[in-house]
N, C-alpha and C positions, 0 to 999 in steps of 0.2 A: 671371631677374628678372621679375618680375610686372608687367604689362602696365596700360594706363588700361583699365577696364571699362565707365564711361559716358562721357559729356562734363562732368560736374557732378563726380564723386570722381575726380582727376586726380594722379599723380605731376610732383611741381616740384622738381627736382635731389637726388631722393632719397627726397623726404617726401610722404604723403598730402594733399592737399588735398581739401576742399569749397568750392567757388567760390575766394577769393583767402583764405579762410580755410585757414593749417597747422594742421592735426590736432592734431600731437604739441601744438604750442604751445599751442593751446585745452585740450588735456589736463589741462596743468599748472596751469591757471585753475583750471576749472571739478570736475575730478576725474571720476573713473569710475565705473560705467558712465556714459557719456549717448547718448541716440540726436540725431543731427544730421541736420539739414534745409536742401535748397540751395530760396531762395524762387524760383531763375530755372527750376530744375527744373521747381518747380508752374508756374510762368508759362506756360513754352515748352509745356505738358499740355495747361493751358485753351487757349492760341490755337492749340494742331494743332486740336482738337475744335471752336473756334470756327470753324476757315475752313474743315473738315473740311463742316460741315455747315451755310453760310453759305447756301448755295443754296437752304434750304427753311425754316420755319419751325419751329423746335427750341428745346425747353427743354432745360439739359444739366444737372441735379439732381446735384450731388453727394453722394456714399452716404457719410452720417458715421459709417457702422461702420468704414471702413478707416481712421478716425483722423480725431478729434472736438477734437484739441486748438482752442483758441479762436482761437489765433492764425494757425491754421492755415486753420480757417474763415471767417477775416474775410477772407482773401485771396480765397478763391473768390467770397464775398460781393462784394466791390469788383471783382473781374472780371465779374460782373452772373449766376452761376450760381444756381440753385438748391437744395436742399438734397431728400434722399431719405432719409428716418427710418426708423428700425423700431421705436423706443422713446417714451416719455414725456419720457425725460432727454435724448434725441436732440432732440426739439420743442424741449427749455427752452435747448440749448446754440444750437442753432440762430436761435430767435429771440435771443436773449444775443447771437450775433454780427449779428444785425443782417439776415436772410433775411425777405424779407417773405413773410407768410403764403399769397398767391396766388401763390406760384413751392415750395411744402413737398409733396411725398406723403409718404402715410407707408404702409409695407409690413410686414409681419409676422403668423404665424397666430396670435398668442397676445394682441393689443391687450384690454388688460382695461378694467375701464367708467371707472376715473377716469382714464387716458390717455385713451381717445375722450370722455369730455366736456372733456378738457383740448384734445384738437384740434378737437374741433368750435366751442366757444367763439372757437380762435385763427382760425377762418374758414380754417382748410389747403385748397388747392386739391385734392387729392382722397384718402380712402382706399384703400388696395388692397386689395379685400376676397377673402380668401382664404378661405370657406364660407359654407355659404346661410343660417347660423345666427347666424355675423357679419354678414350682411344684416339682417338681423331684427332683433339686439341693436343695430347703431349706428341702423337706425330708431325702435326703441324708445327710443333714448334721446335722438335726438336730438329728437322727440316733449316727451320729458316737459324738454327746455333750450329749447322752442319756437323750435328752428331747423330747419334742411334741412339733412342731411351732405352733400356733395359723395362719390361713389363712383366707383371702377371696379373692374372684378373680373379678379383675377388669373388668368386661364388657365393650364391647365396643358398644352402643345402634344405632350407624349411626344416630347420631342427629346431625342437624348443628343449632349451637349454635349464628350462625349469630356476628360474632364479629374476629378481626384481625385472619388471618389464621395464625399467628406462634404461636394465644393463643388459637386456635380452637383445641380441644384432642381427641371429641368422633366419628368423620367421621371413617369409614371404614380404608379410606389411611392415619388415623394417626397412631404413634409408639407404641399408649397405649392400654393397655388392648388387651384382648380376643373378638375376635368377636362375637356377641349376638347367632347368629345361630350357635355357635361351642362350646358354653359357657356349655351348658346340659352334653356333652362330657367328658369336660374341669371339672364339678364337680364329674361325675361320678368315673373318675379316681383319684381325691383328696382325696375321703373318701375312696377310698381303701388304701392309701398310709398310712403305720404303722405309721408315727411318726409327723400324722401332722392332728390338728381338723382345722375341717373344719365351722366356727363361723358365716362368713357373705360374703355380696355381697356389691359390691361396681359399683360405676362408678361414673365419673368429666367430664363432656361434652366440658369445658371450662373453660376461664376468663372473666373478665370485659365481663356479659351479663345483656343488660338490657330491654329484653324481658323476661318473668319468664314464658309463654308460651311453650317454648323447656325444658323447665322443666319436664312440666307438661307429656311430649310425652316421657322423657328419662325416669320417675320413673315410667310411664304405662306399658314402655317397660323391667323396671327390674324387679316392681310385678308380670308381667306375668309371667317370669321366674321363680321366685319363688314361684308360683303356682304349675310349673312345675315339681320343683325340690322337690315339697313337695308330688307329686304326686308319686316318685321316692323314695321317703322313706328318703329325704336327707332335716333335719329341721337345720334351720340357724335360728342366735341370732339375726342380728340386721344387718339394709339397712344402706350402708354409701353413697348418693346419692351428697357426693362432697361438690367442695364452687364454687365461679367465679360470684357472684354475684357483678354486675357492682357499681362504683361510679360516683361522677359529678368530672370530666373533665373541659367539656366546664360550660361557666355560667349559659347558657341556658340546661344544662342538667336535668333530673329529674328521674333519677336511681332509682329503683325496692327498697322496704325497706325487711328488715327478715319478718315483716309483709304478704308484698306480696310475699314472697316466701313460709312463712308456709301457708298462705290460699292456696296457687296451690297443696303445696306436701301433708300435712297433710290428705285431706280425703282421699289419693290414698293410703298412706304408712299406718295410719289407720285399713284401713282392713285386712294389713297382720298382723298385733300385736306384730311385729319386734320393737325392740327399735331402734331408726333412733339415724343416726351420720350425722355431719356434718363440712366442713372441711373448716370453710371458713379464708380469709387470707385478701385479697386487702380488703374487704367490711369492716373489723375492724382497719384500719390503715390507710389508705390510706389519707383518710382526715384531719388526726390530725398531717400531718407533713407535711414541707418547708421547701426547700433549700433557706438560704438567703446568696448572694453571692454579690460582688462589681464590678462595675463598673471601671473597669483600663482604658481603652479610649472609645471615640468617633471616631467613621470614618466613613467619605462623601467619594462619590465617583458617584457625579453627582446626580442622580436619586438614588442612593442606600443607606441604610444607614445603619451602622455595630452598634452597642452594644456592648464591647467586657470587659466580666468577669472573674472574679476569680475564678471560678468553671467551669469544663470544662465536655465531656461525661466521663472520668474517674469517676467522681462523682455521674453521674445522664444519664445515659447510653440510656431511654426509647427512647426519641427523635430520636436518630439516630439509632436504628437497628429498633424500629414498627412505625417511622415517628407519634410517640406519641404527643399529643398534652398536654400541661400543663401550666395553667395561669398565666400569669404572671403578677407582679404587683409592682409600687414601695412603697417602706416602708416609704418612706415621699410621701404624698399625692400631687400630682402635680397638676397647674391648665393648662399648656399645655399638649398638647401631640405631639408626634412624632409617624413614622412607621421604623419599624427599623429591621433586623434579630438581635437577642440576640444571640450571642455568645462564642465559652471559646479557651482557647487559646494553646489547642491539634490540632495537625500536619494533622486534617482529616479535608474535606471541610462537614463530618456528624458530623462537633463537632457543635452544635446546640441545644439552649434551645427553639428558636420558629421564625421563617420566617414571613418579612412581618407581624412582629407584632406591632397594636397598644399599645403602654404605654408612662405614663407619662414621659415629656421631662426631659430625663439625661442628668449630665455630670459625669465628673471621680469624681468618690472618693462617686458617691450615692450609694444606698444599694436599690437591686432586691428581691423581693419573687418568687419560683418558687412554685405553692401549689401544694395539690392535690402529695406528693411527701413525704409521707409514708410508701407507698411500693412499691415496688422494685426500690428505690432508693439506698440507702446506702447495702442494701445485695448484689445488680448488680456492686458494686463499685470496681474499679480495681486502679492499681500504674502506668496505661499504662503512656508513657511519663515520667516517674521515680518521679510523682506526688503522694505527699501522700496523703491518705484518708482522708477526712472531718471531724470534731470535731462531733461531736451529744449531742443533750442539750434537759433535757426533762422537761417540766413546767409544775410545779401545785400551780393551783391560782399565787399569786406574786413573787414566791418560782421559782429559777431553780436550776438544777446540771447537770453536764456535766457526762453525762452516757456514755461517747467514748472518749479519750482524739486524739486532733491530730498528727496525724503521724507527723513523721520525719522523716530526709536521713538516719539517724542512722538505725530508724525501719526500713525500707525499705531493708537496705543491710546487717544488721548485719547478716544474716544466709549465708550470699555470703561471708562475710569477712571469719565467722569458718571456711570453707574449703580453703583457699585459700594457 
């Protein structure tokens, strides 16, 4: 019989819960897919991280790519966090829930010109400028909007971060940032440039890491710099030394806390007297949501045996492009089990929740939890298949509401129909 996994998706005499909310019961409401949200999950995130790093002066930015819902973001907002963008539409969601503009970075190699006049206008407390070329072009422009950007420039430390290479950022041959040995260059010409201060330094080595060790080697590698640069006459406000701090996954995982990450970074960042930033995103969410989706058939095929659901990788995308692993589990407590691929029922042989998985024996019409599926679940979510987006439902204590209503063929085409 299948065991509690966290403290937020809890078995209660049989049945799945999310906080004092029953699954199955919410099921029958709302229908299927939907991914659910426990709100005390995000809570108890912010204040490890708060008291985590109470002792020194930190911003803790949270990264709206790992899930941008509104509802989602006004929480971190009212916990007093910040926001960490990498988009345009990340700024407009952001500012939407209510982030005020000197607590915003915004990060990404690709920022085009009507995004940076749209952040330089919102007065974002800093760009992360990730080439000397993006230097040039947000002074350019901000120049011709007769303001000053706010900058710091993303270093690139050559740390490997030991974790999937399409989440691995700080190697040399990735896209991000400034090389560390180019980077002294890279500032000297920013603080010459008229229309742009030059505030902090930056660098995100990766994702989901749960070794805090390569931590410890990427902020040695950025305070030296800033030694450097302080040497040079060039004094910066505040180290933003990233998120990507890992979660549990598998059962048997046991993931790094804020804890262990302010003991590695704090005595290093410490002696420079920089107020530290940090940008983390999967480590505050991640845990506190579940796709739960149904069960439409069974299929044998000798030795092999299919699962096949209502939610498919349009919804929940990780599985099949980083061969992501996420547990799954049924919401009625089963006493057999089976080994089964869990499937959905998009046109790709990578439509896949989990292979060769043990779980409690299903038939059609039970209900799957997929956990650990808070972030980058629903923001990675597409219409591939002409399949509408999942509902999203957020719980606190016995109390839910439905923060994402779900799609329809209507939503889906209605901006195909206007031109037609």
């Amino acid at each position: 019989m299948e065991g509690n996994f966290n403290d937020y998706f809890v078995y209660k005499n049989g049945k799945l819960y999310c906080e004092d909310v029953n699954l199955e019961s919410l099921a029958l409401k709302v229908g299927t897919p939907f991914y659910v949200y426990s709100k005390k999950a995000i809570i108890d995130q912010i204040n490890n991280y708060k008291n985590a790093f109470k002792d020194y002066p930190t911003l803790i930015c949270y990264a709206l790519k790992a899930n941008s819902n509104l509802s989602i973001l006004r929480i971190f907002e009212e916990n007093g966090l910040g926001a960490d963008i990498v988009s345009g539409g990340e700024l407009y969601k952001a500012k939407k829930a209510g982030f005020p503009s000197n607590k915003i970075v915004y990060a990404g190699v690709g920022k085009t010109d009507a995004e940076i006049i749209y952040a330089i206008n919102e007065n974002i407390l800093s760009f992360n400028v990730e080439s000397l070329m993006e230097l040039e072009v947000i002074n350019e422009i901000a120049g011709k909007q007769h303001r000053k950007a706010n900058v710091s420039i993303r270093i690139n430390p050559d740390v490997d971060p030991k974790t999937h290479p399409y989440i691995s950022t700080g190697l040399k041959k990735s896209k991000f940032g400034i090389d560390i040995d180019q980077a002294l260059e890279a500032y000297k010409k920013a603080v010459k440039m008229e229309h742009l201060n030059v505030v902090g330094i930056h660098c995100h080595i990766g994702s989901q890491i749960m070794d805090v060790s390569v931590y410890k080697e990427a902020v040695e590698k950025t305070v030296d710099l800033v030694y450097k640069l302080k040497k040079e006459g060039i004094e910066l406000q505040f180290i933003d030394i990233g998120g990507g701090l890992g979660v549990k996954y598998y059962p048997e995982d046991n993931p790094p806390t804020p804890y262990d990450l302010a003991n590695t970074v704090l005595p290093i960042v410490r002696q420079t007297g920089l107020k530290l930033i940090l940008e983390p995103g999967r480590s505050l969410i991640a845990q506190a949501g579940a796709l739960i989706t149904k069960v439409i058939f069974v299929k044998d095929k000798k030795d092999k045996h299919f699962v096949i659901v209502d939610s498919g990788m349009n919804d929940l995308v990780r599985p099949a492009i980083y061969n992501a692993y996420h547990h799954i589990v049924t919401v009625e407590q089963k006493q057999e089990s089976m080994v089964a691929d869990i499937v959905g029922p998009v046109c790709e042989t990578g439509d896949f929740f989990g292979l060769d998985r043990k779980i409690g024996k299903v038939n059609r019409g039970d209900l799957i939890a997929i956990l650990t599926a808070g972030a980058y679940g629903s923001s990675m979510a597409s219409n591939y298949n002409v399949r509408p987006k999942a509902m999203e439902v957020l719980v606190d204590g016995n109390n839910y509401k439905i923060i994402k209503e779900r799609e329809d063929y209507h939503y889906i085409t209605k901006f195909e129909e206007e031109v037609l």
